[in-house]
C-alpha positions in Angstrom: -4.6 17.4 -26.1 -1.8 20.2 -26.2 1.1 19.3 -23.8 2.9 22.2 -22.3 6.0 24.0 -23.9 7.9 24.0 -21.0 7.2 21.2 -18.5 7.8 22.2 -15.0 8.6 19.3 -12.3 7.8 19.4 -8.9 11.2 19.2 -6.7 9.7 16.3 -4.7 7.5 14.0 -6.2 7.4 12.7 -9.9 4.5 15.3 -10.6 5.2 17.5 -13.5 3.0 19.9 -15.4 2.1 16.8 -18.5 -0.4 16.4 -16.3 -3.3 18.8 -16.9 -4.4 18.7 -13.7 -0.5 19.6 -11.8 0.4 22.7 -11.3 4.1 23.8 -9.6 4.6 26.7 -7.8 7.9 27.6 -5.8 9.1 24.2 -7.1 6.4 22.1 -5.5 3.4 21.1 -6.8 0.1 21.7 -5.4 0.0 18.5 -3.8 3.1 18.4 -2.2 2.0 22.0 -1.0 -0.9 21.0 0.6 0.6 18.1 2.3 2.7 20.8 3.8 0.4 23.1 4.5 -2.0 19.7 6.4 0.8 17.7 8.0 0.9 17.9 12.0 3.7 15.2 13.2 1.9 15.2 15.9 -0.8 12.9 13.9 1.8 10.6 12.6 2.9 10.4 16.3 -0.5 9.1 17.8 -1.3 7.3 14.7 2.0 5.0 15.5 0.9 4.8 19.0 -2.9 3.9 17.9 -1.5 1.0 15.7 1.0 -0.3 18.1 -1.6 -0.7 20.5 -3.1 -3.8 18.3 -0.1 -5.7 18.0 -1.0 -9.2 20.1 -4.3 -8.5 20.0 -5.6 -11.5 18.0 -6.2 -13.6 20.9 -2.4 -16.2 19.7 -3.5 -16.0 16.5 -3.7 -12.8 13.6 -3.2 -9.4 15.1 -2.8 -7.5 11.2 -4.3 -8.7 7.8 -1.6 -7.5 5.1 -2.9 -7.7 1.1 -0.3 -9.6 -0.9 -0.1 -9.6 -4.5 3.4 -11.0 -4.3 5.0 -8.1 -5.8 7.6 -6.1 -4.0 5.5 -3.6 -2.5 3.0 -5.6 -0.9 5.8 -7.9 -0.1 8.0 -5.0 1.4 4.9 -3.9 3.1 4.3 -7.3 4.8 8.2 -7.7 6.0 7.5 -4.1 7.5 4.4 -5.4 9.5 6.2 -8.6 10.7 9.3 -5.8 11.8 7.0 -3.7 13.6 6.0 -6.7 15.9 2.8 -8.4 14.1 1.0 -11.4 13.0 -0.1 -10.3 10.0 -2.2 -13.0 8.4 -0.9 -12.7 4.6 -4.3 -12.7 1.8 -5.3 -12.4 -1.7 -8.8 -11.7 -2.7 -8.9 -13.7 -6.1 -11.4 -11.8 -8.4 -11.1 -13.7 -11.1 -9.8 -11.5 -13.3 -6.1 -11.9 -12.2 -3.0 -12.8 -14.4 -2.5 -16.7 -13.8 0.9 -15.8 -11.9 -0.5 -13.0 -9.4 -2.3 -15.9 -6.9 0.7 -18.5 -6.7 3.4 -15.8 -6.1 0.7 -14.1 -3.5 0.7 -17.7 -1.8 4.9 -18.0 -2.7 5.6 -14.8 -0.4 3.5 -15.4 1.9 4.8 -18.7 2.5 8.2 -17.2 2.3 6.9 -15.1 5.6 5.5 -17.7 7.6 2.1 -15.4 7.2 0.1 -17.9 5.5 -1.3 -16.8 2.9 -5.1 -17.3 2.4 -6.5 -17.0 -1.1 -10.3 -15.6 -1.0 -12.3 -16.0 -4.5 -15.9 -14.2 -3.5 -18.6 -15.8 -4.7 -19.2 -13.0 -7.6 -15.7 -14.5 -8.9 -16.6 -18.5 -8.8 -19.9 -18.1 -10.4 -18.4 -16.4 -13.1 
């Protein structure tokens, strides 16, 4: 593969031009352009408003299901669903083909949240 003599980086994201398939233009890269060219706030607006909506909607029980791996962006993103108002019931889906610590800090974190957590193994996983 030949890499580029001169890399050029998009101004906003970690894109760069390494990647065959990047390409930056005025300083942005296509993708940052297009989500320029596609954003309405308007959406982000009534998406907010659609999602609020469902908070206390589980009946006193789980109004938001949150995937935890235990690692800080799942567990950021749970501490942001419990902020915005929710009962986020805290899972992992155990394939099977996890590292031996992904499941027990899943479980630690959501523990740590008061969300639970639930650890699902399908039924692929515990025939294997």
């Amino acid at each position: 593969m030949n890499l580029p003599t001169v890399v050029l980086a998009c101004s906003r994201c970690p894109n760069d031009t390494r990647n065959p398939i990047i390409d930056v233009h005025g300083g942005l890269c296509r993708l940052c352009q297009q989500f320029d060219h596609h954003y309405n706030p308007a959406d982000l607006v009534r998406e907010r408003e659609f999602v609020q909506d469902l908070r206390g909607t589980g009946a006193g029980r789980h109004d938001a299901m949150v995937g935890v791996s235990g690692g800080k962006d799942s567990t950021a993103a749970l501490a942001q669903v419990i902020e915005l108002g929710f009962t986020p019931l805290a899972f992992t889906l155990d394939t099977g083909y996890y590292p031996a610590h992904i499941v027990p800090r899943a479980r630690a974190a959501g523990r740590q949240a008061g969300r639970g957590p639930r650890n699902h193994r399908p039924s692929a996983a515990r025939a294997a």
